[in-house]
N, C-alpha and C positions, 0 to 999 in steps of 0.2 A: 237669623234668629238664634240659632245653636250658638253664634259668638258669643253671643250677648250674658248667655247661662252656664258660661263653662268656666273653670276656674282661670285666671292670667297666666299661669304658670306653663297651660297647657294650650293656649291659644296660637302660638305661632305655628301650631303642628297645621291649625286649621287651614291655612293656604295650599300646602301640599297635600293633603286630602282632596281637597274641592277642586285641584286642580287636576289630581288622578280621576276623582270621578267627573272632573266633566268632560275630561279626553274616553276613559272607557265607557261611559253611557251612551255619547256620542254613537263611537265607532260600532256601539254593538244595534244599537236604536237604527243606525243608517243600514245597517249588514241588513236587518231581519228586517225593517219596514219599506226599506226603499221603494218595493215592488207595488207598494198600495198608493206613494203617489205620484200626481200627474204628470201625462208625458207632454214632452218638449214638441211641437209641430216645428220646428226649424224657422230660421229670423229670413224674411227674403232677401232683404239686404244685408247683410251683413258678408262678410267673407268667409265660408266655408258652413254659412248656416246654418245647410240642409244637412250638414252632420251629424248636426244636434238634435236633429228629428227622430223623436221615439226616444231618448234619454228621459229617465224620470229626473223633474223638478221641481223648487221647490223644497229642498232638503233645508233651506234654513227655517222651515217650521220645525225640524229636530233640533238641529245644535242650539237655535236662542229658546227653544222654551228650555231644553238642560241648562243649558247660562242663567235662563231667570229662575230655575228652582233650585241651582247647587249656589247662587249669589244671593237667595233670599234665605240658605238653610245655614253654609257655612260662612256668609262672610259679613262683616260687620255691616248694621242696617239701621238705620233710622227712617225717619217720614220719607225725607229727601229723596233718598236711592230707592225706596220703595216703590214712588212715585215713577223715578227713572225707568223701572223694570219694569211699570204696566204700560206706558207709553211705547217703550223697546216693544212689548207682546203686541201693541197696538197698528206698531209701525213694519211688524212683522205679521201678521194677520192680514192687516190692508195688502202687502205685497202676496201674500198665499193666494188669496180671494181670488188675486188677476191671474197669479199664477191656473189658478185651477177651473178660471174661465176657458169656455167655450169659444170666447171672442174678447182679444186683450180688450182691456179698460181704455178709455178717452185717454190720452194726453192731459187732458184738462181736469176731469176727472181727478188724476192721481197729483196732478200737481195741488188740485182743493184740498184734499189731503193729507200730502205731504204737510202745506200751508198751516192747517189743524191741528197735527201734531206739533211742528216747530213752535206754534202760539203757544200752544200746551205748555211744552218743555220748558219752553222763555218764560212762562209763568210760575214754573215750578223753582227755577232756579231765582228768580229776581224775589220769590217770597224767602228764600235761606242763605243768599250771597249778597254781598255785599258789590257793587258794582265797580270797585277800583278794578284798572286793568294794569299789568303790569310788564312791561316790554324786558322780556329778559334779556334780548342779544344788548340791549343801549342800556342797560340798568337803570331804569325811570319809570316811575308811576304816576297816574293819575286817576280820578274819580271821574267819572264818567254820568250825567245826568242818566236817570233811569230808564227815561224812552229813547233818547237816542242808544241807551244800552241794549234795549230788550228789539227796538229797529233792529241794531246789528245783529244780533243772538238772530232771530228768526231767519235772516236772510244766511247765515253761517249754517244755521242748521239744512233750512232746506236744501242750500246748495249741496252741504254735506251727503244730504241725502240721494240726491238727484246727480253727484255725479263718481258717487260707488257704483250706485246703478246700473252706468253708462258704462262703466269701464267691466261688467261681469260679461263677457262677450265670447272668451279665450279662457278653455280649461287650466284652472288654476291662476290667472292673473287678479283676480278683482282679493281671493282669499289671502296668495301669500303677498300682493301691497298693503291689507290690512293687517295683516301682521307684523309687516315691517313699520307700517304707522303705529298700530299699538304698542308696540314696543317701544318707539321715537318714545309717545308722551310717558310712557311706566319710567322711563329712565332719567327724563327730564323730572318728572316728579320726585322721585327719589331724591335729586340732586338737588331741587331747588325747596324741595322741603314744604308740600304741601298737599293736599287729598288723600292725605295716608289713609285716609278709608274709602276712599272711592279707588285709588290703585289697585288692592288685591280686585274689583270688578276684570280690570284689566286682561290681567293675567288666565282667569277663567273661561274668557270668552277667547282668548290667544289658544290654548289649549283643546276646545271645541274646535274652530274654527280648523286648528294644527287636522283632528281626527274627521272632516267632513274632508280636507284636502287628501287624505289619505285615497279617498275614491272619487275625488277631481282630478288627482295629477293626469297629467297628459297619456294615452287617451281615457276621457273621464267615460263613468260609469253611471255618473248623475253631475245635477245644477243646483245650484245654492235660490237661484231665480231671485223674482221682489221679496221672497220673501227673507231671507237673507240678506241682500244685500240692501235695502233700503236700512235694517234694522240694522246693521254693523256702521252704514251713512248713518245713522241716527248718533247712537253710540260714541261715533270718531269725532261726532260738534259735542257729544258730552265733555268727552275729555278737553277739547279745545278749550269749555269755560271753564274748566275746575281750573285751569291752568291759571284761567285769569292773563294771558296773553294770547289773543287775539291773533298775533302774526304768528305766531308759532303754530298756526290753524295751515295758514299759505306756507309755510315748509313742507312739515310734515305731515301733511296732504297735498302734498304739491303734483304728485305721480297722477292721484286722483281727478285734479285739479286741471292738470292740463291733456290727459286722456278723454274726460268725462265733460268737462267745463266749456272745452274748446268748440264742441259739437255743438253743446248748450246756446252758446254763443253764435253762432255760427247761424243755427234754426232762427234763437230768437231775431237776430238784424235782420235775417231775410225776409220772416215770415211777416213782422209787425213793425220795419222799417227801407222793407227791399233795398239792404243792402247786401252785397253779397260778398263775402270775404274769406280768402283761403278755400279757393276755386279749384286748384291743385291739389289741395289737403284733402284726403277722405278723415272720415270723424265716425266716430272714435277713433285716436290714434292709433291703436291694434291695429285695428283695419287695414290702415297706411301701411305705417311698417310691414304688415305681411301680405299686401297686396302689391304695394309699391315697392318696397324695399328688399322683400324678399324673404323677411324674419319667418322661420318657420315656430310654432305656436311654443314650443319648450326655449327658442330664444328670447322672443318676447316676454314670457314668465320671468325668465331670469335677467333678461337686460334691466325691465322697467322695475325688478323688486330689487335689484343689485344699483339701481339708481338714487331707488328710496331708502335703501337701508345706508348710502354714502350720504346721504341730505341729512338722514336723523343725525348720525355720527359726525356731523360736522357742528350740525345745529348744539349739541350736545357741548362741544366744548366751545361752544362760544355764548352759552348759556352762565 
């Protein structure tokens, strides 16, 4: 809103501003409130779960509401992004909620949902975009009918959402791959010369995101939980449609994709196909790796975000 009434002259300051305050409001919101919320009861499956037991989380009700009020103060705004950042509080509120239950939420439940908002989102955007998509590694476009458009978007989002989710398991992994993915689409955008006003969102929530890792790095001090992390999945299918390239969704989410996805996959053929597939494989692949293979929780961090950040930079020049 502050973009909108400041003179041009003086607006490029505005990103550097918004992006110091949304790293110190952060870090100071997390110091001083951490204590009020909810604690972690530990995952029983998962690998080293019960560690997690008694950690306050839930911390992504701090950094996305500063992301939604330092992007709604300093950074340029119309209907469109407006919209974005009540659905983001929607998709991070929904994840608090379970966060802060007594007794996690259905499966089904949170997938109705997720479902909700993606519908949402696909309608927000299919009312101010245009629906050409545009393959940047094969340099080709095409116009894409609207429902088969707003099909895809739904199923992009939700997946998005559901398999950040999956991958928040390991202190610090689910933050710094979102960072390594936000960064992938800020730099593509740049290069390819589109969402100049949806980009600085990017950068604000890179920055938050930077100062909640601050008291996640290994061993953490608190969790991001749903409610973070579904709202960051929300966010990363945002950027996917500004792009208007679709495939550039399966790159640079691919970390996500095949951490988060694979497990996805895995449940749903067994559950509502009894198939059973990658019998060997524990899912999430965290899990694997440091059950099976041996990765202790700071390699994993650094192997799978030093994966994703080789994908974007590749992605990038062949864009």
């Amino acid at each position: 809103m502050l973009y909108n009434f400041i003179p041009e002259a003086t607006q490029s300051y505005q990103l550097p501003v918004a992006m110091a305050f949304s790293f110190a409001l952060t870090f100071l919101l997390l110091h001083f409130l951490s204590k009020y919320l909810p604690r972690d009861g530990g995952r029983a499956f998962a690998v080293d779960g019960e560690k997690s037991a008694g950690k306050p989380r839930g911390a992504g009700i701090v950094f996305i509401s500063v992301f939604t009020v330092v992007s709604a103060i300093f950074a340029p705004m119309d209907l469109e992004h407006g919209f974005y950042l009540i659905l983001i509080m929607v998709a991070m509120m929904t994840g608090f909620l379970d966060d802060a239950a007594k007794s996690p939420w259905g499966e089904y439940l949170k997938g109705a949902l997720d479902l909700a908002v993606a519908i949402l989102t696909t309608f927000v955007f299919l009312a101010n975009n245009t629906t050409q998509i545009t393959f940047a590694v094969f340099n080709t476009s095409f116009t894409m009918p609207k429902v088969l458009f707003g099909i895809l978007s739904v199923i992009v989002i939700w997946v998005s959402i559901n398999v950040t989710n999956c991958s928040d398991g390991v202190d610090g992994l689910s933050g710094s791959v979102s960072i390594a993915t936000l960064m992938g689409f800020f730099v593509i955008m740049q290069k390819i010369g589109i969402s100049e006003e949806f980009s600085p969102l990017i950068l604000i929530l890179i920055t938050g995101v930077s100062a909640y890792l601050w008291f996640n790095a290994t061993p953490s001090r608190l969790m991001m939980g749903d409610a973070g992390s579904r709202a960051i999945g929300l966010f990363i299918a945002i950027c996917a449609l500004k792009t208007r390239d679709p495939f550039l969704f399966l790159q640079l989410a691919l970390v996500f994709l095949l951490d988060g996805g694979l497990g996805l996959i895995k449940v749903f053929l067994l559950r509502f196909l009894k198939i059973h597939i990658l019998k060997n494989v524990r899912t999430p692949l965290h899990d694997h790796v440091r059950k099976v293979w041996g990765w202790s929780n700071t390699q994993c961090v650094y192997r799978f975000t030093i994966i994703q950040l080789v994908i974007c930079a590749t992605v990038y020049f062949l864009v």
